[in-house]
N, C-alpha and C positions, 0 to 999 in steps of 0.2 A: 433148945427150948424145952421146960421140963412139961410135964403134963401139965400141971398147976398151972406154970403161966398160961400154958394153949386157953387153957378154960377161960382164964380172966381176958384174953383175947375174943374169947368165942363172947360171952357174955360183953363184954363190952362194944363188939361189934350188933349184940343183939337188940343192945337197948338203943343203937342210935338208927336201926333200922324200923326198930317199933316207932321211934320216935319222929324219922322221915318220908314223906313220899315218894322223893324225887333220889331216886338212885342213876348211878351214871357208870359201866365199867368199861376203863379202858384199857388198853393195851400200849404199854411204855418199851415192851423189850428195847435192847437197842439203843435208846434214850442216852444221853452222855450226861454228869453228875450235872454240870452246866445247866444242861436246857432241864431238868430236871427240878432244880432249885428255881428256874423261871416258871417254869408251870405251877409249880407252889406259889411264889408270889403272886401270880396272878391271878389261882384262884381265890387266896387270900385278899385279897382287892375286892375279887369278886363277890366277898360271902359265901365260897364254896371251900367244903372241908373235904381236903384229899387226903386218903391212907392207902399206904400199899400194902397190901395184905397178902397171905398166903390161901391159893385158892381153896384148899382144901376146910382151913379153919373160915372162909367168908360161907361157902356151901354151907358148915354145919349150924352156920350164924342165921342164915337163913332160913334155913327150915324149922332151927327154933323160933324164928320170930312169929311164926304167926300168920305171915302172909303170901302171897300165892310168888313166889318166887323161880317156881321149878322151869319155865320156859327159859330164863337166865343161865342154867346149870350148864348148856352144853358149851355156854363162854368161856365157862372157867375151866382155863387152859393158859398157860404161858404166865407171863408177869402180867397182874393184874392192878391198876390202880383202880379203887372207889373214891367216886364225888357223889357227897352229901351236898345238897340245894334247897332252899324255900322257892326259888322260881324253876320253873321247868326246862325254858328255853337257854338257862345261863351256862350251863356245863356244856350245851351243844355248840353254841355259840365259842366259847373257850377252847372244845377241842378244834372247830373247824377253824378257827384264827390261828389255833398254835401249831395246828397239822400243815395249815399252807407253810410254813415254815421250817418243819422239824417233820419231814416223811415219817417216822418214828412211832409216833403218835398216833391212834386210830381207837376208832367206835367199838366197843366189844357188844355192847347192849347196854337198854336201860328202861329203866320201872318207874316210874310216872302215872301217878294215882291209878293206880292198881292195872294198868298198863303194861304193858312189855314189849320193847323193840328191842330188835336182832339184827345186826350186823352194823359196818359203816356206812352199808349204802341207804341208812335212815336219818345219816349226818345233818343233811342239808331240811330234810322234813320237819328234826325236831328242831333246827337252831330259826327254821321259820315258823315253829308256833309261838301265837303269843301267849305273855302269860296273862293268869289274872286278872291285873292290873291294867292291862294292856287291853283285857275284852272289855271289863268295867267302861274304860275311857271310852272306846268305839258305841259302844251302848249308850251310856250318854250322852256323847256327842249326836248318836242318832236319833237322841230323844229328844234334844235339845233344837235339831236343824228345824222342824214345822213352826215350832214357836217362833224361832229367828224369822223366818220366813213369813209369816204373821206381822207379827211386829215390824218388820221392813214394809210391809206394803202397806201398813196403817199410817207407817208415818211418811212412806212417799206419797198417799193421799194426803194428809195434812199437807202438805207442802204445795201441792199441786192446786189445794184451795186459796191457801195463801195466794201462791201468784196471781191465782184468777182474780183473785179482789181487790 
């Protein structure tokens, strides 16, 4: 790879970290072409963008970006794939479904608004958080439960008059 391309690697890596939150690196060594092309599909399903990159060119991608990335650094070792995400919980949930499967596979770290987890034994932490969408929903629905609860007993009173009459 000549210098020039590194750059256009490094810079390409740079803008799509400026441009994401949710980073995810994993560790494939190992991996057979096979299960390899399934993990692509799936994250492809998923809305999650995976590249295998060289660790050396993601570090420099890194620190050009911008953002506090240096807790990440001591990961980058071995083959290293990145998963780009809009939800937090989805790349967690992917490696820990596709690891039950394929031993291969495991947690390197990952940055999650402005965040940083370290190792695989936060596998199972991050694929149970929720996302966003997921707190919105529980918020509303908890804002929602008094009123129901309201309104049910208004109208088991209506009812209750009714019968008495």
């Amino acid at each position: 790879m000549t210098r020039e391309e590194k750059n256009q690697v490094i810079d390409d890596l740079t803008t799509v970290l400026q441009a994401k939150n949710i980073v995810y690196l994993a560790d494939t060594q190992g991996m057979t072409v096979e299960s390899t092309n399934t993990l692509r599909r799936t994250c492809f399903e998923k809305n999650i963008q995976l590249r295998v990159v060289k660790n050396t060119l993601l570090k420099k991608a890194m620190e050009k970006s911008g953002k506090e990335f240096t807790p990440l650094f001591d990961a980058l070792h071995g083959t290293t794939a990145v998963m780009f995400a809009e939800i937090g919980n989805v790349p967690a949930k992917v490696i820990k479904d596709f690891s039950a499967k394929n031993k291969f596979l495991t947690l390197k770290g990952a940055y999650i608004n402005a965040d940083c987890y370290l190792g695989a034994n936060q596998l199972d932490s991050l694929a149970a958080m929720k996302s966003k969408e997921e707190m919105i929903g529980d918020i509303i629905g908890l804002l929602q439960s008094p009123a129901r609860n309201v309104i049910s007993a208004l109208l088991n009173q209506d009812k209750m008059k009714e019968e008495a009459a």
